[in-house]
N, C-alpha and C positions, 0 to 999 in steps of 0.2 A: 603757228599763227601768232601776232603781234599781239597781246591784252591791247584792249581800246583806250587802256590810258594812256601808253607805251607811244602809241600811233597819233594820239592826241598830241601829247606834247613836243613831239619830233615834227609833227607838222607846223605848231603852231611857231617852233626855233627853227623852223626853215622861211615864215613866214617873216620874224623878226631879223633874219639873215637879209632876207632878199626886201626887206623894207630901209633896214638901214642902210644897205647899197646902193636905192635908189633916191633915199635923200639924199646921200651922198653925191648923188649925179644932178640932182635939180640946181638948175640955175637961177630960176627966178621964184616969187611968189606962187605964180600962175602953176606950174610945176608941183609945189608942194603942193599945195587943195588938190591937185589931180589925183596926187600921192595919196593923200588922206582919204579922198573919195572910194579909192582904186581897194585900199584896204581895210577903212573904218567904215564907208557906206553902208545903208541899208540891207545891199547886193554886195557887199564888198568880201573881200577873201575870209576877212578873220570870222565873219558871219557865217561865211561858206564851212569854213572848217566849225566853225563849234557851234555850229545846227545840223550837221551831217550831211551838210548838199552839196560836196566839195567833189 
């Protein structure tokens, strides 16, 4: 079994992977605030991951 921090931080550079490959792909403003919303929001991934709701 992975230690919880082990699994923490591999989640959280997967999360950083697949964030900067989709600013990468954003074309406009409108795209990035999605972006932002999608991973910095209230509900958003990196919340998900480091509150355990993931």
């Amino acid at each position: 079994m992975t230690p919880p921090s082990m699994s923490l931080e591999s989640d959280l550079q997967t999360l950083q992977s697949s964030g900067e490959a989709a600013i990468a792909e954003a074309d406009n403003l409108e795209a990035l605030e999605k972006i932002r919303l999608d991973y910095l929001g209230k509900k958003g991934k990196v919340s998900k991951v480091l509150g355990g709701d993931g």
